[in-house]
C-alpha positions as CSV (number, residue, x, y, z in Angstrom):
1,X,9.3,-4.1,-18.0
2,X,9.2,-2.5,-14.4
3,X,6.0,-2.0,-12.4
4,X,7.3,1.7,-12.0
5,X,10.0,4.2,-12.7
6,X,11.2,6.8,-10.9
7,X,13.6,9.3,-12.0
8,X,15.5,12.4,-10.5
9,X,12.3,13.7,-8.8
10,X,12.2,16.4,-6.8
11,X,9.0,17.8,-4.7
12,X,9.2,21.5,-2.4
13,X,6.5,22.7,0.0
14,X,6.1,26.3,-0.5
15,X,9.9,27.0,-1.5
16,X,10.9,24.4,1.0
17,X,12.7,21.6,-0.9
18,X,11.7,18.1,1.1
19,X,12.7,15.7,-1.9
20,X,15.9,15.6,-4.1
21,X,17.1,13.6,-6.8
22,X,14.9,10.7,-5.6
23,X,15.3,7.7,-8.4
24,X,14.1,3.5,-8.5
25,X,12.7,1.0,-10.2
26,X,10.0,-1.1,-9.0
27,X,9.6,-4.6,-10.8
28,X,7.1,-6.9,-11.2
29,X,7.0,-9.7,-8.1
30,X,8.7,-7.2,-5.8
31,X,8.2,-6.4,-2.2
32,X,9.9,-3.3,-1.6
33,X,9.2,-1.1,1.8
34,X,9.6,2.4,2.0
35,X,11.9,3.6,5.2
36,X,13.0,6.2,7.0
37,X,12.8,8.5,9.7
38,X,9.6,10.5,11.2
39,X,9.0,13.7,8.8
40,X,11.5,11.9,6.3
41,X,8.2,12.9,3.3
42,X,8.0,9.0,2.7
43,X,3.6,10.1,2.7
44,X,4.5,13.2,0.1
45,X,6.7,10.6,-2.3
46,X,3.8,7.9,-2.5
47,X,1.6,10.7,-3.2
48,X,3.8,11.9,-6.4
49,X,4.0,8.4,-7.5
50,X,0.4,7.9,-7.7
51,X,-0.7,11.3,-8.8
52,X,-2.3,13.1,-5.6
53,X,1.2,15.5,-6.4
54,X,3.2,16.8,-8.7
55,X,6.8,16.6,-8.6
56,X,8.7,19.9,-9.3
57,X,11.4,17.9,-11.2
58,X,11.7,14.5,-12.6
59,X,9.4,11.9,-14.2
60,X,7.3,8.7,-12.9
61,X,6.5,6.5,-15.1
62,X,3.7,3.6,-14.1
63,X,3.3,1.0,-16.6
64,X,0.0,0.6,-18.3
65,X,-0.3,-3.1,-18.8
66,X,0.2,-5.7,-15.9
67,X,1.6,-9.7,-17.1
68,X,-1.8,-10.6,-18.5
69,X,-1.5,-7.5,-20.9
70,X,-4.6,-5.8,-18.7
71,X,-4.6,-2.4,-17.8
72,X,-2.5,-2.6,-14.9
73,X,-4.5,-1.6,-11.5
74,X,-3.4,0.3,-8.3
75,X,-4.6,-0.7,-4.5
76,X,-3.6,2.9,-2.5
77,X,-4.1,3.0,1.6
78,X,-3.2,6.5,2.8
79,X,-1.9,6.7,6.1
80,X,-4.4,6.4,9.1
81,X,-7.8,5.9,7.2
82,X,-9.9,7.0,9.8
83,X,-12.1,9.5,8.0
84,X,-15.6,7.6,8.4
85,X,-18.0,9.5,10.9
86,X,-20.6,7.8,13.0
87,X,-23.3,8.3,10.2
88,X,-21.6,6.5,7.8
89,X,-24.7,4.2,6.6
90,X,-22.5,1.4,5.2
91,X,-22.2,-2.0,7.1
92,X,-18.4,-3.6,6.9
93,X,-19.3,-5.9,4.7
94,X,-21.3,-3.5,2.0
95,X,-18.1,-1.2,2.2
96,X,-15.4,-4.7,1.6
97,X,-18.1,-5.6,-1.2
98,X,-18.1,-2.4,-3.2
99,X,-14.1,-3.0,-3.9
100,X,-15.5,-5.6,-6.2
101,X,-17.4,-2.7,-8.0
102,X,-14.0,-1.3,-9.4
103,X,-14.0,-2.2,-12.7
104,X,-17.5,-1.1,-14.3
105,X,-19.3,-3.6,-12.8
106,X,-21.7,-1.2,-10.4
107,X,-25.2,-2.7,-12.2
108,X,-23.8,-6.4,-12.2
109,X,-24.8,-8.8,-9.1
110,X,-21.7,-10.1,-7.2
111,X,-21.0,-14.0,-7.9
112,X,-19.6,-16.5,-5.7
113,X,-16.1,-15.4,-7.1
114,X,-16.9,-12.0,-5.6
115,X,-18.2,-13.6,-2.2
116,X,-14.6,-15.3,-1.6
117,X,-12.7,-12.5,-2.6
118,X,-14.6,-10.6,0.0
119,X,-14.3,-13.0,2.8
120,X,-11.1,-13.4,2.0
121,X,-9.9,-10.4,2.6
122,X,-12.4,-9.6,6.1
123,X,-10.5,-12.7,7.5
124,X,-6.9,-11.4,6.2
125,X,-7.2,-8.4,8.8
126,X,-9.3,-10.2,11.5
127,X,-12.5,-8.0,10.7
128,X,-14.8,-11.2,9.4
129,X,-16.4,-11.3,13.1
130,X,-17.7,-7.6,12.7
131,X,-18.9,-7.4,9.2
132,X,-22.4,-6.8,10.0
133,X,-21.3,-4.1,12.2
134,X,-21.6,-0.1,10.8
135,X,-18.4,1.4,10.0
136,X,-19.4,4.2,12.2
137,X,-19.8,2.3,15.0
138,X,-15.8,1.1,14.6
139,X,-12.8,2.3,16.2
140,X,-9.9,4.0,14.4
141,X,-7.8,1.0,13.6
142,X,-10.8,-1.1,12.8
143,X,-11.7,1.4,10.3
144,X,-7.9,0.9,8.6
145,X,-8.5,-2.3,8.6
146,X,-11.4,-2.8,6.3
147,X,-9.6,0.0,4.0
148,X,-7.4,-2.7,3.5
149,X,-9.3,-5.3,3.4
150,X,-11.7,-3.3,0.9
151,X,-8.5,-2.9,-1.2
152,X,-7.8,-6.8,-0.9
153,X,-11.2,-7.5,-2.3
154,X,-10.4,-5.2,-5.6
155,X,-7.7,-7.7,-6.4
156,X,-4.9,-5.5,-8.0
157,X,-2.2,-5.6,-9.5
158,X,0.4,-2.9,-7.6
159,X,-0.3,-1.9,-3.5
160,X,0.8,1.2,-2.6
161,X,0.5,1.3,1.2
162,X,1.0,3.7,3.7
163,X,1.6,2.6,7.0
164,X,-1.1,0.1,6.3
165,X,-0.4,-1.6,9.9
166,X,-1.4,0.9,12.0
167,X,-4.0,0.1,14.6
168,X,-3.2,-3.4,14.5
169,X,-1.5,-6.2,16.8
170,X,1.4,-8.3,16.7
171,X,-0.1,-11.2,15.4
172,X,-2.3,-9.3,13.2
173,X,0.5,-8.0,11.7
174,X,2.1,-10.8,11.1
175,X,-0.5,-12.6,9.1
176,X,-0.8,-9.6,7.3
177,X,2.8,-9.4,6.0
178,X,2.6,-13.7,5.2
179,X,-0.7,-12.3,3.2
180,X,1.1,-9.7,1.4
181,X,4.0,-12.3,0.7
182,X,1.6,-15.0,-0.1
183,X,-0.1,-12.7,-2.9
184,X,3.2,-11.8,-4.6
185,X,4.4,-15.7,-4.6
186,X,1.4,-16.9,-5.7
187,X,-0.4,-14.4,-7.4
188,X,2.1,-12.1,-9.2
189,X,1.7,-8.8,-7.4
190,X,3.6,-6.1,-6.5
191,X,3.8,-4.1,-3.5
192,X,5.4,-1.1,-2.4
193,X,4.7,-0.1,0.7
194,X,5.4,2.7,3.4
195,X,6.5,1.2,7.1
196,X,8.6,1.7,10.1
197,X,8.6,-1.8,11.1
198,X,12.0,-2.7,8.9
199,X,13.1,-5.3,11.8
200,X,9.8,-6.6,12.3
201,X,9.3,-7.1,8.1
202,X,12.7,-8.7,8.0
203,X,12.6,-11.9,5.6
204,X,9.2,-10.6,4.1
205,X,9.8,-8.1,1.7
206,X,12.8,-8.4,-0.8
207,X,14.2,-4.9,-1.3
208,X,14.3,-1.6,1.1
209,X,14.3,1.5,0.0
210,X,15.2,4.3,2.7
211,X,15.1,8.3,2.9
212,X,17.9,10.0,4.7
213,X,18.2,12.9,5.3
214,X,20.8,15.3,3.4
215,X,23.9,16.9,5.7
216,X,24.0,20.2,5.6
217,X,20.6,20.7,4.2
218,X,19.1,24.2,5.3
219,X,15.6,22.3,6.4
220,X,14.2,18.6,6.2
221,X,15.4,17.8,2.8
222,X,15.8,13.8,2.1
223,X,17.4,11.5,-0.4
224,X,17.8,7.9,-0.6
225,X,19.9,5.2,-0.2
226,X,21.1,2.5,-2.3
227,X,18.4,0.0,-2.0
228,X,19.4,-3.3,-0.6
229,X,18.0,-6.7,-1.1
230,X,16.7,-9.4,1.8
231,X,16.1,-12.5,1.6
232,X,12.8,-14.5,1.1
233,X,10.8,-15.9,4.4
234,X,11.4,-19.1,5.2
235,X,8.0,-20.5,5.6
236,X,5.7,-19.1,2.9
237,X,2.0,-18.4,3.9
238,X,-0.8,-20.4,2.6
């Protein structure tokens, strides 16, 4: 059964029409990244797939149970989570640990499970050496960072991320994508996620999904592509 189903959506701003006829699958194991041109609405189609919109036409359909016949969870990044002001009371490592929280667990002490799940994910985007530090304190691209690695530590089932690399280095980058690899060969995610790093992602991610945008369209109106597959990496992470 797929992860997620989209069919013949369709999304306007006002009465300007900046999604048509946009249809996939998403299945379970997949890496699939989201492409396509500045302005090409890839931020306004994650949001219809995980509710923050509505489409205007067409259905999405997210299954409810993930491969252990759980209610199937969702990790969402927006694009350039840098919303924290310089009051934020939180230290990095109180804000990574409250991802643990998720699942109606706010009155229950963290274990040693929790703890590793935690670190974990601080050392996956090379913020373990400033988790004492306040989130206020941080710069814009640290402050993307522990969004992900807060999303890490809630362990689920489907990311959905937008640009999730932002703010961070070559090499950080690359440890991030072996991460994201690592978790769907090893611990049966899913991941679709939003980049514009397609060459730099190359032998990562298994499938590409890309926006283009419609000739003759009146404004910036955008359909897809076929998707096309790629090919495993060659060295997995572990």
């Amino acid at each position: 059964m797929s992860i997620l189903e989209v069919n013949n959506l369709s999304y306007y701003y006002d009465n300007e029409k900046v999604l048509n006829d946009i249809s996939f699958t998403v299945e379970p194991g997949e890496f699939i990244i989201l492409t396509g041109e500045n302005g090409a609405a890839k931020s306004t189609l994650i949001k219809n797939i995980i509710g923050l919109l509505k489409p205007a036409t067409g259905t999405i359909d997210l299954a409810k149970k993930n491969h252990n016949g759980e209610k199937l969870s969702i990790g969402y990044v927006a694009q350039n989570v840098s919303s924290f002001n310089a009051g934020f009371p939180s230290t990095v490592q109180e804000f990574v640990e409250s991802g643990r929280y998720a699942k109606g667990r706010w009155f229950k002490r963290l274990d040693d499970t929790d703890y590793e799940h935690v670190d974990r994910a601080l050392k996956s985007v090379g913020m373990d050496k400033l988790r004492h530090k306040k989130i206020g304190e941080l710069s814009g691209g640290q402050k993307q960072r522990i969004s992900l690695a807060r999303i890490f530590a809630t362990d689920p089932d489907f990311f959905v991320l937008d640009e999730p690399t932002t703010g961070m280095d070559i090499e950080s980058r690359r440890s991030f994508y072996e991460l994201l690899k690592h978790n769907i060969d090893y611990h049966n995610k899913t991941i679709l996620m939003v980049t514009h790093a397609d060459a730099e992602i190359e032998g990562y991610y298994s499938r590409e999904i890309r926006l283009v945008r419609e000739e003759g369209s009146p404004w910036r109106c955008f359909s897809m592509t076929s998707s096309n597959a790629h090919s495993s990496p060659a060295q997995p992470f572990h």
